[in-house]
C-alpha positions as CSV (number, residue, x, y, z in Angstrom):
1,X,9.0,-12.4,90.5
2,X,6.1,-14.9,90.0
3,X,6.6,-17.7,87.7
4,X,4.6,-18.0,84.6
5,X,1.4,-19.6,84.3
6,X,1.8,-23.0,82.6
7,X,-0.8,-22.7,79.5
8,X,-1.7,-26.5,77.9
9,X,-2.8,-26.0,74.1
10,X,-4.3,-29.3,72.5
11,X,-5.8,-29.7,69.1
12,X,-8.3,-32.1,69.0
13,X,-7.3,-34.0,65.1
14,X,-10.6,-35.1,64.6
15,X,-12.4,-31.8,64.7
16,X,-9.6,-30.3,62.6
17,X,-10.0,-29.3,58.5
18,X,-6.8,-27.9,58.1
19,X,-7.6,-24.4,57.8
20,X,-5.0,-23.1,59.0
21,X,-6.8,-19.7,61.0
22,X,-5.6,-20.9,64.6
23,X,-2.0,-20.7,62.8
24,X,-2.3,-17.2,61.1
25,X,-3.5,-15.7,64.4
26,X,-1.0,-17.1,67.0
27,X,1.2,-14.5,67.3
28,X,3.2,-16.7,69.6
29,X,4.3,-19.0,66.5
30,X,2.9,-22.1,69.0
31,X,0.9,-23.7,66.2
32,X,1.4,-25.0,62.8
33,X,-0.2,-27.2,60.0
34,X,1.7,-30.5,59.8
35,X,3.9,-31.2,57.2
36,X,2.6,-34.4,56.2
37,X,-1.3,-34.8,55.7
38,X,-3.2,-37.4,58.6
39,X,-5.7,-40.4,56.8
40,X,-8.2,-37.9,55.3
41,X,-5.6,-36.2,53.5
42,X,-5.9,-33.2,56.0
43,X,-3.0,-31.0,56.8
44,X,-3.8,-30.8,60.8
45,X,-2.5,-27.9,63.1
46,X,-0.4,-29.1,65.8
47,X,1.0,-27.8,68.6
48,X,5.0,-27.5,68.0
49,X,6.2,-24.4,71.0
50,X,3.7,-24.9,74.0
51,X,5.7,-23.0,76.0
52,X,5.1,-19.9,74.2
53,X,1.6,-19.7,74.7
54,X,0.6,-17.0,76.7
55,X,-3.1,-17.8,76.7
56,X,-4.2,-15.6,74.7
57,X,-7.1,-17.5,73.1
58,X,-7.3,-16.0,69.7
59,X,-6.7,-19.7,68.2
60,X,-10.2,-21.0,70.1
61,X,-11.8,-18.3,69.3
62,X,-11.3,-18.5,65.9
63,X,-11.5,-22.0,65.1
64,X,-14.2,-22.7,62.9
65,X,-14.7,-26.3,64.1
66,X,-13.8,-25.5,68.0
67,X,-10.9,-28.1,68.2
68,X,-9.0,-26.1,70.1
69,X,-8.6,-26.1,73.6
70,X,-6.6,-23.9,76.1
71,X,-6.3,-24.8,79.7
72,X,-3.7,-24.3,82.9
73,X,-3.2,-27.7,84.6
């Protein structure tokens, strides 16, 4: 049996509004909007169970401001 692949998730803070869709469509629960808000005010998403992300892309892909990025190191 082959190991998994290792999928990296990162949120880039800057790009991020705090919309919260990359949350609502990670089935995976990997993301969520921080409890505390950043220096604009901005709940961010951030990454809190990398290791359940099975690269499924759907939080790219609907990211409004493309601050998220998938890759396998």
């Amino acid at each position: 049996m082959a190991a998994p692949l290792l999928v990296v998730v990162e949120i880039d803070a800057a790009q991020c509004k705090g919309c919260g869709l990359c949350v609502a469509f990670c089935e995976e629960h990997v993301l969520e909007l921080s409890p505390t808000p950043d220096s604009r005010g901005i709940y961010v998403a951030r990454v809190v169970d990398g290791a359940s992300c099975r690269g499924c892309l759907r939080c790219a892909l609907v990211c409004p401001e493309a601050g998220v990025t998938l890759y396998r190191p």
